[in-house]
C-alpha positions in Angstrom: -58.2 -7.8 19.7 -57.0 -11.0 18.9 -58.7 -14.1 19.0 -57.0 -17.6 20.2 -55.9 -19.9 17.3 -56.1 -23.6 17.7 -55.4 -24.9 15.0 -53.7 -23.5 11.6 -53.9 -25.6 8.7 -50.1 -26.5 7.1 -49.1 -25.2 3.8 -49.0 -28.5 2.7 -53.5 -29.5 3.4 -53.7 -25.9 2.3 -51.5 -24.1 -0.1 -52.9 -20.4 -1.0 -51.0 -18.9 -4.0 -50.3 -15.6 -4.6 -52.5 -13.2 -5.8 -50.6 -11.6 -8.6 -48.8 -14.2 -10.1 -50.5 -17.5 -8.8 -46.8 -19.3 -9.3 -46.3 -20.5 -5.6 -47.8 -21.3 -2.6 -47.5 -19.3 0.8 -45.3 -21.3 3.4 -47.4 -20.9 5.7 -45.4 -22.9 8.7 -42.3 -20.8 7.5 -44.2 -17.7 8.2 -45.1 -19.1 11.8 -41.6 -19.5 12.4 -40.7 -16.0 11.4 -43.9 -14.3 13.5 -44.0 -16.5 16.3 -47.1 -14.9 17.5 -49.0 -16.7 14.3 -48.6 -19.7 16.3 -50.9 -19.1 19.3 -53.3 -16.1 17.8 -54.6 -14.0 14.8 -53.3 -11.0 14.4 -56.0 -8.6 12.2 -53.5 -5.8 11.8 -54.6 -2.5 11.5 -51.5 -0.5 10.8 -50.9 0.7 14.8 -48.9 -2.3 16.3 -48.6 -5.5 14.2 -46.8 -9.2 15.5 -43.1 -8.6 15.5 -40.8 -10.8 13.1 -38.5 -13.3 14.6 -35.2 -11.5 12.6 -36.8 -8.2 14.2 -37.1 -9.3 17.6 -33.0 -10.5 17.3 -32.0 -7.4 16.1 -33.7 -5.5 18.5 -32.3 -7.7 21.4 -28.7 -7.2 19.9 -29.1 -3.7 19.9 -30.2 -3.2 23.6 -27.8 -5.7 24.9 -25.3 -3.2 23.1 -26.6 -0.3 24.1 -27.1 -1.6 27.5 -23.4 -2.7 27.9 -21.7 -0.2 25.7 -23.7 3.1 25.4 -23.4 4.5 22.1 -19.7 3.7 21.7 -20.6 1.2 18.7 -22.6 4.3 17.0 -20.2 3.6 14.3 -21.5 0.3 13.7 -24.9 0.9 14.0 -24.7 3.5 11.3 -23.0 1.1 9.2 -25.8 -1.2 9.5 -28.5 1.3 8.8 -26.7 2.3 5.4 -26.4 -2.0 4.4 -30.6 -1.6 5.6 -30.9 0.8 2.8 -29.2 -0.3 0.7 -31.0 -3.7 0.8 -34.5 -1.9 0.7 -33.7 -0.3 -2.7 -32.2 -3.5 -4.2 -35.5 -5.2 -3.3 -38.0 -2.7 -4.9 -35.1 -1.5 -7.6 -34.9 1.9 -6.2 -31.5 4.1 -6.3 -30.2 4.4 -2.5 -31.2 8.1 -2.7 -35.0 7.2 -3.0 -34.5 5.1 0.4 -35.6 6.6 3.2 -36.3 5.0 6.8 -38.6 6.5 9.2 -39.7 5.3 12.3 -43.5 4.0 11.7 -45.9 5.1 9.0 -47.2 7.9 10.7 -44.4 9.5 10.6 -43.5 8.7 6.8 -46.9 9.8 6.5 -47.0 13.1 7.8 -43.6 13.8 6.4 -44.9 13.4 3.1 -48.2 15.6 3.8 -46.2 18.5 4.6 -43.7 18.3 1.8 -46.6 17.5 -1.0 -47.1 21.3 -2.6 -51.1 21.3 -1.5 -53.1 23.5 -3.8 
């Protein structure tokens, strides 16, 4: 459960670098911005229902405003969109498009891995 935050130290008094390459700091006040949630409690994620994104949130809003006013009669669209999504995962990890694949939460990409993995 989360617990109330009061106070959050600014990137700025407290800059954490990453772990990997210790180049540069986390923004962490950018990161509030973009998880809103950040700003009022701590989230301990554990992989079931994590804070949503502020980019997330819109696009969820601008799809059920759509769907709400126009059914599925901008299916077209939305397919187009999920292709650019794609398309934007593999350019981030250097994937081809045809190793992209978007599931609906990690369970699922889990257990659709499980029972395609030839078990012994």
């Amino acid at each position: 459960m989360p617990a109330p935050s009061t106070n959050h130290p600014s990137s700025a008094t407290n800059p954490v670098t990453s772990p990997a390459d210790g180049a540069s700091p986390i923004d962490w006040e950018r990161f509030r911005r973009e998880v809103p949630v950040t700003g009022r409690w701590v989230s301990l994620d554990h992989a079931a229902v994590g804070p949503l994104p502020q980019r997330a949130f819109q696009r969820i809003s601008t799809w059920l405003d759509q769907a709400f006013h126009d059914g599925d009669g901008l299916w077209t669209e939305w397919s187009r969109q999920f292709d650019q999504c794609r398309a934007l995962a593999a350019r981030m990890i250097n994937a081809d498009l045809d190793e992209i694949g978007l599931v609906p939460n990690t369970s699922f990409g889990i257990n659709m891995i499980s029972e395609g993995f030839p078990w012994q």
